[in-house]
Structures are given as structure tokens and as C-alpha cells.
Backbone as XML, in Angstrom:
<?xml version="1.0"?>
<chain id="A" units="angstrom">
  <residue number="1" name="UNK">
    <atom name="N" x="19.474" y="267.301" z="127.694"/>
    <atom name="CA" x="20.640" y="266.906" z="128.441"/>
    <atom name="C" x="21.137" y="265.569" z="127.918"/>
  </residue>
  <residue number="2" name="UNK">
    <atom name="N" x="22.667" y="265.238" z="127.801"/>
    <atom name="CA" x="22.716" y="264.172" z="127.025"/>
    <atom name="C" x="23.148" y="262.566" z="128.012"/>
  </residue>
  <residue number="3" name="UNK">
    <atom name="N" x="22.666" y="262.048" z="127.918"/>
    <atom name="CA" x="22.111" y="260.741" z="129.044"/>
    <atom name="C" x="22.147" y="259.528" z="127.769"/>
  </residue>
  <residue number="4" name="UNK">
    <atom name="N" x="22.830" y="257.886" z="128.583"/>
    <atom name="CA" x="22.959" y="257.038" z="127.893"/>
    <atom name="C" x="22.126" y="256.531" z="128.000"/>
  </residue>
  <residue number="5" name="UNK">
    <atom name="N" x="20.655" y="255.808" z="127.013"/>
    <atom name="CA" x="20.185" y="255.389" z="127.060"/>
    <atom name="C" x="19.835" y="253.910" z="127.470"/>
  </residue>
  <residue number="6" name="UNK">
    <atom name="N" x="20.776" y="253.669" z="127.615"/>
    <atom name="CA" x="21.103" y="251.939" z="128.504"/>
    <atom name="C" x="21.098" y="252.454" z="130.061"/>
  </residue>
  <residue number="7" name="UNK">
    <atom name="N" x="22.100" y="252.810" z="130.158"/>
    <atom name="CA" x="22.274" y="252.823" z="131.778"/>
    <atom name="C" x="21.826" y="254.355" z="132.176"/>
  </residue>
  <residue number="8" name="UNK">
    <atom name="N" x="21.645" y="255.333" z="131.351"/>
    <atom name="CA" x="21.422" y="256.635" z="131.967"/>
    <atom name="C" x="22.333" y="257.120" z="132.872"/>
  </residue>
  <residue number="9" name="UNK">
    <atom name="N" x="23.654" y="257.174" z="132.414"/>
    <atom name="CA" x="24.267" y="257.932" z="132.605"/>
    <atom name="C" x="24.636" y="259.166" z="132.200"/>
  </residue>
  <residue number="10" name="UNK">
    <atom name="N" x="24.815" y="260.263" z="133.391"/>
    <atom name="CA" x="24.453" y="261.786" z="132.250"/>
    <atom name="C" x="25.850" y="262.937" z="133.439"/>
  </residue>
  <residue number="11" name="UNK">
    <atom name="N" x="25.680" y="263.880" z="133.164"/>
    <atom name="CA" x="26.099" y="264.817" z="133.798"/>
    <atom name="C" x="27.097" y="264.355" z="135.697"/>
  </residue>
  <residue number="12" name="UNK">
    <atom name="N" x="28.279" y="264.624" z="135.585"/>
    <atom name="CA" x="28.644" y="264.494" z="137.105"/>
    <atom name="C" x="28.993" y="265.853" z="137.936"/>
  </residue>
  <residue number="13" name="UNK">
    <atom name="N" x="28.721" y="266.510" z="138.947"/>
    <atom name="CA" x="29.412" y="267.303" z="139.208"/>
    <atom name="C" x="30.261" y="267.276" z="140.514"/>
  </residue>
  <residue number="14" name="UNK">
    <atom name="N" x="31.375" y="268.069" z="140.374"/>
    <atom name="CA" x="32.227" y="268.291" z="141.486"/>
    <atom name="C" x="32.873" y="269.218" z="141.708"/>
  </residue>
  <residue number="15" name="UNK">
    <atom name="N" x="34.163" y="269.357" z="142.113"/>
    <atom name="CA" x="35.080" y="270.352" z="142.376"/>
    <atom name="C" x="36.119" y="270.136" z="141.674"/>
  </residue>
  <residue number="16" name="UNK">
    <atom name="N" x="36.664" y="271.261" z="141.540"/>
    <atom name="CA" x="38.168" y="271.501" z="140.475"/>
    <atom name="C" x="39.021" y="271.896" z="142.232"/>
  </residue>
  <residue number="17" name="UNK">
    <atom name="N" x="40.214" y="271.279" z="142.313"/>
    <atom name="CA" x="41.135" y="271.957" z="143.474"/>
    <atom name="C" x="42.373" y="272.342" z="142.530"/>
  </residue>
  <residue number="18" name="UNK">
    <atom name="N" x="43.134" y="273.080" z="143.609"/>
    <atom name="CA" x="44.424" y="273.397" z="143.158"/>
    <atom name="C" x="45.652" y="272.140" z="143.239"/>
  </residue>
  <residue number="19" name="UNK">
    <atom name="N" x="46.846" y="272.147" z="142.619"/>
    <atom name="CA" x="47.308" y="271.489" z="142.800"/>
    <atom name="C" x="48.089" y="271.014" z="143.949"/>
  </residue>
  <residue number="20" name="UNK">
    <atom name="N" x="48.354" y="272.315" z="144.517"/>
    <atom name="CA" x="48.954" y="271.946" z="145.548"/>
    <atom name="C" x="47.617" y="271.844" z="146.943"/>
  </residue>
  <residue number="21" name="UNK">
    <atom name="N" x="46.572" y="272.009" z="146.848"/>
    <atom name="CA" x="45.524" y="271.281" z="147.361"/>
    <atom name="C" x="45.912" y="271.621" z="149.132"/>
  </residue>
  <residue number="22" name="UNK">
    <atom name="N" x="45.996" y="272.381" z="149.105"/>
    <atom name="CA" x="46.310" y="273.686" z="150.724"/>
    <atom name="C" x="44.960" y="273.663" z="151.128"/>
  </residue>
  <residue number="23" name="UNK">
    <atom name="N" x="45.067" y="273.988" z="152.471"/>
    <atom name="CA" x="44.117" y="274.106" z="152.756"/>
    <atom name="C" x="43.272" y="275.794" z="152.590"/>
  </residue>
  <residue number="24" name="UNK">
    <atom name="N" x="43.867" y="276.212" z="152.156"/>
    <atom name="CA" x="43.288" y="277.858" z="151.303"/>
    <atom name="C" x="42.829" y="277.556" z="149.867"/>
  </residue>
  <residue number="25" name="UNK">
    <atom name="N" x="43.117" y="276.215" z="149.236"/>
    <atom name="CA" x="42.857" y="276.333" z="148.087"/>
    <atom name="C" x="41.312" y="277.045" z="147.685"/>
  </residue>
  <residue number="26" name="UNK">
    <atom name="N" x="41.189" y="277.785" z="147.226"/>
    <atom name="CA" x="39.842" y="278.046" z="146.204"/>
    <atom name="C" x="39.184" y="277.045" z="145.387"/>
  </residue>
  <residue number="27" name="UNK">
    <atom name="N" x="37.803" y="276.530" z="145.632"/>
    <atom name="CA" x="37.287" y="275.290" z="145.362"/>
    <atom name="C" x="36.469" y="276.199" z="143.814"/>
  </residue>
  <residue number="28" name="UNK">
    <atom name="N" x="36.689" y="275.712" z="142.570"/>
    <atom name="CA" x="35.387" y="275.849" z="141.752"/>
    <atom name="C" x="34.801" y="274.515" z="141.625"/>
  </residue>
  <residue number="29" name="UNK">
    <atom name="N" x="33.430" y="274.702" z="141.095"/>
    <atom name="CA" x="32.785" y="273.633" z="140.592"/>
    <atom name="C" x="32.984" y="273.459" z="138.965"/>
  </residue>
  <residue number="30" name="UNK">
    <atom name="N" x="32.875" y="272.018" z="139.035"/>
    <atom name="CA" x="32.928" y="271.688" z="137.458"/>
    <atom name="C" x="32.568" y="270.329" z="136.858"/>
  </residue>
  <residue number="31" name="UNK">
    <atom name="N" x="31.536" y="270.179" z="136.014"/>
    <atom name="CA" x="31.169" y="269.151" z="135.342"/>
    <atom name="C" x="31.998" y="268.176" z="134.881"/>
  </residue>
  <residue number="32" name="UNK">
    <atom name="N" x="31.458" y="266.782" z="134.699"/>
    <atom name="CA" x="32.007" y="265.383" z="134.030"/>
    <atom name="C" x="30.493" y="265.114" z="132.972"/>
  </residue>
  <residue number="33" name="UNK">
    <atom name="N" x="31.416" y="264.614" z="131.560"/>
    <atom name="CA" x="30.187" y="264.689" z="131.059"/>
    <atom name="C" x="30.369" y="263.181" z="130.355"/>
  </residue>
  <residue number="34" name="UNK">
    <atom name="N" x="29.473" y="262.287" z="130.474"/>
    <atom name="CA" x="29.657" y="260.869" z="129.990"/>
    <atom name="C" x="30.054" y="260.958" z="128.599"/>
  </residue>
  <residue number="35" name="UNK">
    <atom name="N" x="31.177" y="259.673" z="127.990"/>
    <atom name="CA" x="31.316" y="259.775" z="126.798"/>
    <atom name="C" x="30.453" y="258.776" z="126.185"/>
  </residue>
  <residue number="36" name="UNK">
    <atom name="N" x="29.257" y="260.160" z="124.896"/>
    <atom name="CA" x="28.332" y="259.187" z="124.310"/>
    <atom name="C" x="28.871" y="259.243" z="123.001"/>
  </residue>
  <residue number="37" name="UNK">
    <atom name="N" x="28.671" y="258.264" z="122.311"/>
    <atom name="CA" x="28.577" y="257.684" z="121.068"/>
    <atom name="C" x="27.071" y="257.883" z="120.319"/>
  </residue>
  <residue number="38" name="UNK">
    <atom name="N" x="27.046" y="258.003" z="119.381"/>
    <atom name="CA" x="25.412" y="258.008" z="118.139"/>
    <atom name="C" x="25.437" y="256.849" z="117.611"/>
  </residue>
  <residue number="39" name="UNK">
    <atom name="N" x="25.074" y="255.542" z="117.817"/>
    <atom name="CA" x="24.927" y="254.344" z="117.151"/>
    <atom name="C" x="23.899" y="253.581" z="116.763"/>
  </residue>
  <residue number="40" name="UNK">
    <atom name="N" x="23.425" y="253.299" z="115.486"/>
    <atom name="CA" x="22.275" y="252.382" z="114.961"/>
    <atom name="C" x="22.546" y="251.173" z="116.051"/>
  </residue>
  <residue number="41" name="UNK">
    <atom name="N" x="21.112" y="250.976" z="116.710"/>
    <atom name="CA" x="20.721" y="249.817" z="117.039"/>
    <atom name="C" x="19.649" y="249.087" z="117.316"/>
  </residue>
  <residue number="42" name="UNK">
    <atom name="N" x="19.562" y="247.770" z="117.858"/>
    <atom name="CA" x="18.027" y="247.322" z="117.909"/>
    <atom name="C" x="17.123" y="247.492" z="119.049"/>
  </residue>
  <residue number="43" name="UNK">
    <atom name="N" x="16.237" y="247.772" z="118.291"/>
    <atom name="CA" x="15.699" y="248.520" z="119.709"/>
    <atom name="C" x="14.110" y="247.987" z="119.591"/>
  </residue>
  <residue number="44" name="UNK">
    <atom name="N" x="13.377" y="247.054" z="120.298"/>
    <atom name="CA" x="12.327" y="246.680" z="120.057"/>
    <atom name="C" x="11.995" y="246.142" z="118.549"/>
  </residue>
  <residue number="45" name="UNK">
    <atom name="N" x="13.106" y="245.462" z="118.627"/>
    <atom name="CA" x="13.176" y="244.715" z="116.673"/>
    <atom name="C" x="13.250" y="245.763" z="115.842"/>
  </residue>
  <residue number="46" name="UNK">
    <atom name="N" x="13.113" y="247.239" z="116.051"/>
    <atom name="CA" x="13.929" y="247.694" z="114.700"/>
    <atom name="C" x="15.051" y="248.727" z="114.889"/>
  </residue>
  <residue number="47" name="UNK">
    <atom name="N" x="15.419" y="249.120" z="114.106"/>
    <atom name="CA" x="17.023" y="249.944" z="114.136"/>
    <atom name="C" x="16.652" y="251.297" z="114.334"/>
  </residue>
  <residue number="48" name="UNK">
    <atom name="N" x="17.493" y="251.527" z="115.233"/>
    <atom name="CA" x="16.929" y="252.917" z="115.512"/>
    <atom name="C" x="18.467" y="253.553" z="116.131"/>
  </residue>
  <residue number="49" name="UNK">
    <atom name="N" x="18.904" y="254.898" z="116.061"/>
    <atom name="CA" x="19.470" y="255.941" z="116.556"/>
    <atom name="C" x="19.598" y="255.895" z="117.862"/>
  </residue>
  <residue number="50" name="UNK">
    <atom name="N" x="20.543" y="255.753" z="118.675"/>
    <atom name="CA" x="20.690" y="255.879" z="119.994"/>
    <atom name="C" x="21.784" y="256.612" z="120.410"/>
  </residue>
  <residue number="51" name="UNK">
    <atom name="N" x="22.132" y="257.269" z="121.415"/>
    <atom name="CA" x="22.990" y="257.741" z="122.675"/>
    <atom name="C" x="23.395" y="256.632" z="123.289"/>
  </residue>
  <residue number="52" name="UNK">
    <atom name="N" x="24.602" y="256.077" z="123.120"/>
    <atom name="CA" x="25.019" y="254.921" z="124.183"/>
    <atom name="C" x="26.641" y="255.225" z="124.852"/>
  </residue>
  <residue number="53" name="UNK">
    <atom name="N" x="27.100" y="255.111" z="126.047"/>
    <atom name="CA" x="28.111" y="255.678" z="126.445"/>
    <atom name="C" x="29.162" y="254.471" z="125.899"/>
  </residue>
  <residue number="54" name="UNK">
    <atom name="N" x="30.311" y="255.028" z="125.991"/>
    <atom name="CA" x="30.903" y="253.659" z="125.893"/>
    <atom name="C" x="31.368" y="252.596" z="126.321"/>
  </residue>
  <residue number="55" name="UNK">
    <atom name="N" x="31.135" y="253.140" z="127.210"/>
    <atom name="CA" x="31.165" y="251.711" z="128.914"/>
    <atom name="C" x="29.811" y="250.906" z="128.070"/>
  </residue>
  <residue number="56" name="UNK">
    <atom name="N" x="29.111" y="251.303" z="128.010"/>
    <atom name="CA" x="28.252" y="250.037" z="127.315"/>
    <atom name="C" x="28.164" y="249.353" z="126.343"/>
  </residue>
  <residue number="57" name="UNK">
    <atom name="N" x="28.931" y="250.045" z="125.011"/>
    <atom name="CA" x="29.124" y="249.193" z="123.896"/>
    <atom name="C" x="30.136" y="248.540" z="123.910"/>
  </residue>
  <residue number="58" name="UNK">
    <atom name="N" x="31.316" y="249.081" z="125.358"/>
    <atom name="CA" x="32.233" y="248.043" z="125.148"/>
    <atom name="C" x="32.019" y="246.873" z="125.622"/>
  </residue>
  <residue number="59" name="UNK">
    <atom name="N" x="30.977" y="246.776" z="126.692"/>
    <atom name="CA" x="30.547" y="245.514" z="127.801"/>
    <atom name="C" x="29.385" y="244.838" z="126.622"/>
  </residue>
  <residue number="60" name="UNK">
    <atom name="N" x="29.069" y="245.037" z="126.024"/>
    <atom name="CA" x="28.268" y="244.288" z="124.744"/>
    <atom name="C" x="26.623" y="244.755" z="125.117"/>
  </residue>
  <residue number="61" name="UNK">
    <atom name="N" x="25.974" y="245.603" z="125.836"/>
    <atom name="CA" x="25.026" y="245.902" z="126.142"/>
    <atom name="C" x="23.785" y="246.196" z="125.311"/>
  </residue>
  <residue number="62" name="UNK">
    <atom name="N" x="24.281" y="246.638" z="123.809"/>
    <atom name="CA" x="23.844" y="247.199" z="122.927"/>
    <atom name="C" x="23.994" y="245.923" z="121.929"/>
  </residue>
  <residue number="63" name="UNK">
    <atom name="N" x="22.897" y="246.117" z="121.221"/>
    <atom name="CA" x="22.875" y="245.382" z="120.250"/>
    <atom name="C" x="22.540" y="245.613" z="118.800"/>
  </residue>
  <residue number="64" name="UNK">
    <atom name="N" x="23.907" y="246.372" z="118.461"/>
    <atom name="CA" x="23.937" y="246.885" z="116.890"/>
    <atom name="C" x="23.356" y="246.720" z="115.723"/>
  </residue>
  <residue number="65" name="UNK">
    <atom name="N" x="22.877" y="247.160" z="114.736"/>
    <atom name="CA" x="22.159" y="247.153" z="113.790"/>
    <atom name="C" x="23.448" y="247.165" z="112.594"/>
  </residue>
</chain>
């Protein structure tokens, strides 16, 4: 399952409605899936491969190789 290794963020679920959002609408369910990135970084002093979303590399969380 794919999960950010900083904050562990992974999978959301909810509902899809209609637009006009009646009260008959037909509810499906449907996933949110975090946006990860594949980025070299440091990780216990050496460089290594990670899953990081990008809420975290933009907040500086990660520390690139």
C-alpha cells in the first residue's frame, strides 16, 4: 500500500455524491490517494530511496541526497 514515509500518509476513503446532491442521491464510495514522489534521501546518514508525499518535500521535511 503506498504510504509517505515521513508522515504516513496513505489511502482516504469516502463518498462520491451527485451533483445536484438530492436527497435520493445514490452514494458510491471512493478512494483519495496521497501524492507520492520517489526521492533519494538521507536517511540515517546514507542515501536511500524513499516515498515522500509532497506536502512534505514542500515543507522541507526531507532531507535530499
Amino acid at each position: 500500500m503506498a504510504k509517505c514515509a515521513i508522515c504516513e500518509k496513505s489511502l482516504s476513503f469516502g463518498n462520491k455524491l451527485s451533483i445536484a446532491r438530492s436527497h435520493v442521491s445514490n452514494r458510491a464510495t471512493r478512494t483519495w490517494k496521497p501524492n507520492l514522489r520517489t526521492v533519494k534521501a538521507i536517511v540515517d546518514g546514507q542515501p536511500k530511496k524513499i516515498k515522500v508525499c509532497a506536502q512534505c518535500l514542500r515543507s522541507g521535511k526531507v532531507k535530499r541526497a
